[in-house]
N, C-alpha and C positions, 0 to 999 in steps of 0.2 A: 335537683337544685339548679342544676344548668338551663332546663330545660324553665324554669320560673325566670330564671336572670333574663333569657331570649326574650319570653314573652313579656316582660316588663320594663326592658329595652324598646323594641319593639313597637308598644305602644306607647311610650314618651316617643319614639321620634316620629307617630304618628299624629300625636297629639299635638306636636312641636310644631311639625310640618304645617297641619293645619291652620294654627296659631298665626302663624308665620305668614299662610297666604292669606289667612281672613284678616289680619290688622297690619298688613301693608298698603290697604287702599287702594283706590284704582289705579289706573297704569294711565300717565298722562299721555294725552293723542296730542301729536305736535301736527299743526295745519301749515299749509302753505301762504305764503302771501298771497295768493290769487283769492283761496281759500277766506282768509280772515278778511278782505275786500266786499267781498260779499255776505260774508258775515255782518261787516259794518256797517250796505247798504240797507240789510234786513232790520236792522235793530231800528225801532222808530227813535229818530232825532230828538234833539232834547237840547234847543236853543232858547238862548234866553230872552224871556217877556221884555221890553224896553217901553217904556211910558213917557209922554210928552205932557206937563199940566201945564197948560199957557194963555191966558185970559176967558175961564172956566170954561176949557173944551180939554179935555180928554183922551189923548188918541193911545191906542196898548196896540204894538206891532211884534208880532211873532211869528220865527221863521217856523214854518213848515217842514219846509221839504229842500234844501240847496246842498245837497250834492253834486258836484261834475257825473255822477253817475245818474242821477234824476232825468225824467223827461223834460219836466219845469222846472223852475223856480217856481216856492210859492211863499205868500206871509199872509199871516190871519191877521187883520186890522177890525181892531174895534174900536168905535167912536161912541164919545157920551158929552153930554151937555143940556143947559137950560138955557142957553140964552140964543143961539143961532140956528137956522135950517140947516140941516148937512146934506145941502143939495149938492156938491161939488161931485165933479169928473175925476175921478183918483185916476183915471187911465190917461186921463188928461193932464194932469195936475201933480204924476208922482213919477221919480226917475232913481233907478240903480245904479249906484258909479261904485269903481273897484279900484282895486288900491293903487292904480296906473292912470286914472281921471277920466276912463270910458265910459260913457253915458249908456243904459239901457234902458228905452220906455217899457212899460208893460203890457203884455199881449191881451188880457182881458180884468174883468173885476165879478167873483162870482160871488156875488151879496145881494143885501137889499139894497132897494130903490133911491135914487136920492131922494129925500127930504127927510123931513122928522128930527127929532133930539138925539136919536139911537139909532147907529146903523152897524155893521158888523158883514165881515166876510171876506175873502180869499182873492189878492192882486198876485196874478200869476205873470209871469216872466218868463223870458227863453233862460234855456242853461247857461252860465257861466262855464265855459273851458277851457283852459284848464279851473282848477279853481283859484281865487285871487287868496292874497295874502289876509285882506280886508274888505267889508262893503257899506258903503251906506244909502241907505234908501231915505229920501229926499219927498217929503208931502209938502206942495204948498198950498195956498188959498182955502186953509180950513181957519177962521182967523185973521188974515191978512198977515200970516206968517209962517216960515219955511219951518217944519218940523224936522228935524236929523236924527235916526237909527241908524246907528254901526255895529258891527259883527267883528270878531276877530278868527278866521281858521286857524 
């Protein structure tokens, strides 16, 4: 009789044991700040679309890539319409200011060609550093008027 009680002790605290570590779940891994930094740079960004509809032109700006940890700045500009060429120079034509009133032109524009109803593609920028509190990126002469996208970090 002893020797039943052991074994059936025994295997409750075996069973128990088990129990115990399989429905405790994982063990949370605590990361460092430096850590979770580069976590953040890894994860793709997810800024929001901003739309200008203003005398039947169309412009959708969306950031890219604007991290202080980023090489560039970038924002994908899409343009639509039926009434005018969209011949314009965005490099020419389009400026970054932060939430302090600094102006930054943009380094290139990697799209198509001016002309046409539809054009689409990538005004890339130098990094902001640190990063600002705010940005707004500034298109003129699509229209004969200033368009305005702002950001909030």
């Amino acid at each position: 009789m002893k020797n039943t009680v052991v074994t059936i002790l025994s295997i409750v605290a075996f069973v128990g044991g088990f129990l115990a570590l399989f429905l405790s779940g994982p063990v949370e891994k605590k990361t460092s700040v430096t850590n979770q930094a580069i976590q953040q740079t890894n994860i793709k960004q997810n800024w929001e679309s901003k739309t200008d509809e203003q005398l039947a032109i169309t412009v959708i700006v969306t950031p890219v890539d604007i991290l202080s940890q980023s090489n560039e700045w970038k924002f994908d500009i899409v343009m639509d319409n039926h009434t005018i060429e969209l011949d314009q120079d965005l490099v020419k034509n389009t400026i970054l200011v932060d939430d302090q009133g600094k102006v930054y032109k943009p380094l290139r524009w990697e799209g198509s060609e001016a002309g046409g109803h539809h054009r689409e593609g990538i005004l890339v920028f130098e990094t902001i550093n640190p990063n600002p509190k705010s940005i707004e990126l500034k298109i003129s002469g699509i229209g004969d008027i200033i368009r305005n996208f702002s950001w909030q970090f």
